[in-house]
C-alpha positions as CSV (number, residue, x, y, z in Angstrom):
1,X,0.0,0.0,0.0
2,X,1.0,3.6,-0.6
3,X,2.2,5.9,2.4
4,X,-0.6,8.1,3.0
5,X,0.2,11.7,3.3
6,X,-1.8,14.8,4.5
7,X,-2.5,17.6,1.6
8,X,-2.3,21.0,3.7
9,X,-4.3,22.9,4.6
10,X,-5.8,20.1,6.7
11,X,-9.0,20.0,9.2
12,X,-12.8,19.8,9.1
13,X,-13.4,23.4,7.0
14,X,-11.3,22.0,4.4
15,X,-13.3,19.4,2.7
16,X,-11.3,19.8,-0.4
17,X,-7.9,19.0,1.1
18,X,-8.0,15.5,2.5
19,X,-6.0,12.8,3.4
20,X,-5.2,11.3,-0.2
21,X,-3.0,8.3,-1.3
22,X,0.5,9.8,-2.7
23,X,-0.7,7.5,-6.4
24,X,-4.3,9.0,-6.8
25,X,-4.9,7.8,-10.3
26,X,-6.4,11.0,-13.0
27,X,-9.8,8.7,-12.8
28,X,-10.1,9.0,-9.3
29,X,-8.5,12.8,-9.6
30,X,-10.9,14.0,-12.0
31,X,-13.8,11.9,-9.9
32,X,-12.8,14.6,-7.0
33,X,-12.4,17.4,-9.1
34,X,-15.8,17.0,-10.7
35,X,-17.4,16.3,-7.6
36,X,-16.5,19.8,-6.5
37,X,-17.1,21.6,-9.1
38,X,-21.1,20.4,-8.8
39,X,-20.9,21.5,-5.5
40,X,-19.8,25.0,-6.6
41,X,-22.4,25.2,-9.3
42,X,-25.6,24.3,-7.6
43,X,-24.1,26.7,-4.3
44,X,-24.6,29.6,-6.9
45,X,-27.4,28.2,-8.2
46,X,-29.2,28.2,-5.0
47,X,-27.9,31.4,-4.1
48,X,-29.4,33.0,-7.8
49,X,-32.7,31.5,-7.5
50,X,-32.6,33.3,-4.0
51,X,-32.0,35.9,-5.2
52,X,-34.3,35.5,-8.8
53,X,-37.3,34.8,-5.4
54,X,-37.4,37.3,-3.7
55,X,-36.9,39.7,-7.6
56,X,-40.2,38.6,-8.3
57,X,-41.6,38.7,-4.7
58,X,-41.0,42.2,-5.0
59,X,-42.5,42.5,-8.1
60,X,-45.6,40.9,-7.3
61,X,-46.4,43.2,-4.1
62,X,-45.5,46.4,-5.7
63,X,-47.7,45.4,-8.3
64,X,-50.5,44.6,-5.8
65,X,-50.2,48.0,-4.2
66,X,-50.4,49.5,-7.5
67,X,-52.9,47.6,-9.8
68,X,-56.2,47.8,-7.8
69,X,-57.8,45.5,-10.6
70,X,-54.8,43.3,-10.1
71,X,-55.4,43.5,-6.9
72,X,-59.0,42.3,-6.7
73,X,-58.3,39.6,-9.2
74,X,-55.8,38.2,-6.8
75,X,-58.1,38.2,-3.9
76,X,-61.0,36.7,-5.9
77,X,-58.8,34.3,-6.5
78,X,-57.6,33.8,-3.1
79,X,-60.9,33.8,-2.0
80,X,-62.2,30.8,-4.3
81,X,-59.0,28.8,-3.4
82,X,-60.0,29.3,0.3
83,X,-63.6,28.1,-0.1
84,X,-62.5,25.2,-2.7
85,X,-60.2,24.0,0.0
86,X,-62.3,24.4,3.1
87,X,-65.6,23.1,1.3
88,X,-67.7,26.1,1.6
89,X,-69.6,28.2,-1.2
90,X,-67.6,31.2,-2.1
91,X,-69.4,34.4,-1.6
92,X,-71.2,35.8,-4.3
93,X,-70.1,39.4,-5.2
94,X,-72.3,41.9,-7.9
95,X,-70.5,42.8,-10.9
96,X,-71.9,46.3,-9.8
97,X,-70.2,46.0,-6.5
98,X,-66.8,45.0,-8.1
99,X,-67.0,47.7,-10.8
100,X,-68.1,50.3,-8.1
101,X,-65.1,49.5,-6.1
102,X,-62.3,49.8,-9.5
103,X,-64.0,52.7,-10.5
104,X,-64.8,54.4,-7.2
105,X,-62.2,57.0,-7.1
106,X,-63.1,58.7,-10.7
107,X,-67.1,58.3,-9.9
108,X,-65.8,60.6,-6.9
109,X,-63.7,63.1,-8.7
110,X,-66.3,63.3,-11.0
111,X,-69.3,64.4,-8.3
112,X,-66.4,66.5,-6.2
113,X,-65.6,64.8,-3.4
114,X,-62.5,63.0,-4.8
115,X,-59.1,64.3,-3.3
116,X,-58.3,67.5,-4.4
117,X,-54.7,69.1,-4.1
118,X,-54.9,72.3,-2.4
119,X,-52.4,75.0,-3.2
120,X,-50.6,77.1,-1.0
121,X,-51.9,79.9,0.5
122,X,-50.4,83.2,-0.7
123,X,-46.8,84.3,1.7
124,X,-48.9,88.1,2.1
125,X,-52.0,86.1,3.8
126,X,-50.2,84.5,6.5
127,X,-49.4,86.1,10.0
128,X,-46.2,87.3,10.7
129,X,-43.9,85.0,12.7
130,X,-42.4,86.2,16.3
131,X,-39.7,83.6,16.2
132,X,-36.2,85.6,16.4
133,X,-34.1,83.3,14.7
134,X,-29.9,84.1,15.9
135,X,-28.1,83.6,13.4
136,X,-24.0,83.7,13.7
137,X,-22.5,87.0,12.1
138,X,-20.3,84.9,9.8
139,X,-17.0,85.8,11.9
C-alpha cells in the first residue's frame, strides 16, 4: 500500500484537502475534481434562485399595491382557493359592486368629493412669525 500523506491545509473546513493516497490515479482525480465543481455550481445556483425569489416577490407586491384590478383579481382568487379548500360556497359578489369598487375614485372626482390638491396659501396672507431666529455673524 502507498504511504498516505496529508494535503495541507488540513481539518474539518477543508473538505477539499483530505487525506489522499501519494498514487491517486487522474480517474479518481478527476472523480474529485468533478465532484467539487457540482458542489460550486448548484451553491450559486441556489444562491441566484434566491435571489431570482425574492426579484419577483418584490415585483408581485408592488404590483399589488399599484394595480387595484390586479389586486381584486388576486383576492378573488384567493378567496375561491380558500372556499374550494375548506368546502364552503364562495361568496357571491355583484358585478356592480366589483365595478363600483375599480372605478370608485373617478365616480368621486367626478361628483367632487375626490381628493383635491390644495395650493398654497399666498406668503402676504399668513401672520407674521415672532420667532427671532440668531443667526451667527459669519466671523
Amino acid at each position: 500500500m502507498a504511504p498516505v500523506r496529508a494535503v495541507f491545509p488540513s481539518g474539518p473546513h477543508f473538505r477539499r484537502f483530505r487525506v489522499q493516497r501519494s498514487g491517486m490515479s487522474f480517474a479518481q482525480t478527476y472523480r474529485e475534481e468533478r465532484l467539487i465543481s457540482r458542489r460550486s455550481r448548484a451553491r450559486k445556483a441556489w444562491i441566484a434562485g434566491r435571489i431570482i425569489g425574492f426579484g419577483l416577490a418584490l415585483c408581485f407586491v408592488a404590483l399589488l399595491r399599484l394595480d387595484p384590478a390586479f389586486r381584486s383579481a388576486v383576492e378573488e382568487v384567493a378567496i375561491s382557493a380558500v372556499s374550494a379548500a375548506t368546502g364552503r360556497e364562495p361568496p357571491q359578489r355583484d358585478v356592480e359592486m366589483a365595478e363600483a369598487e375599480t372605478h370608485a375614485p373617478q365616480a368621486l372626482e367626478q361628483i367632487g368629493i375626490g381628493e383635491t390638491v390644495q395650493s398654497a396659501p399666498p406668503a402676504n396672507a399668513l401672520p407674521q412669525s415672532r420667532v427671532k431666529v440668531n443667526r451667527g455673524t459669519g466671523g
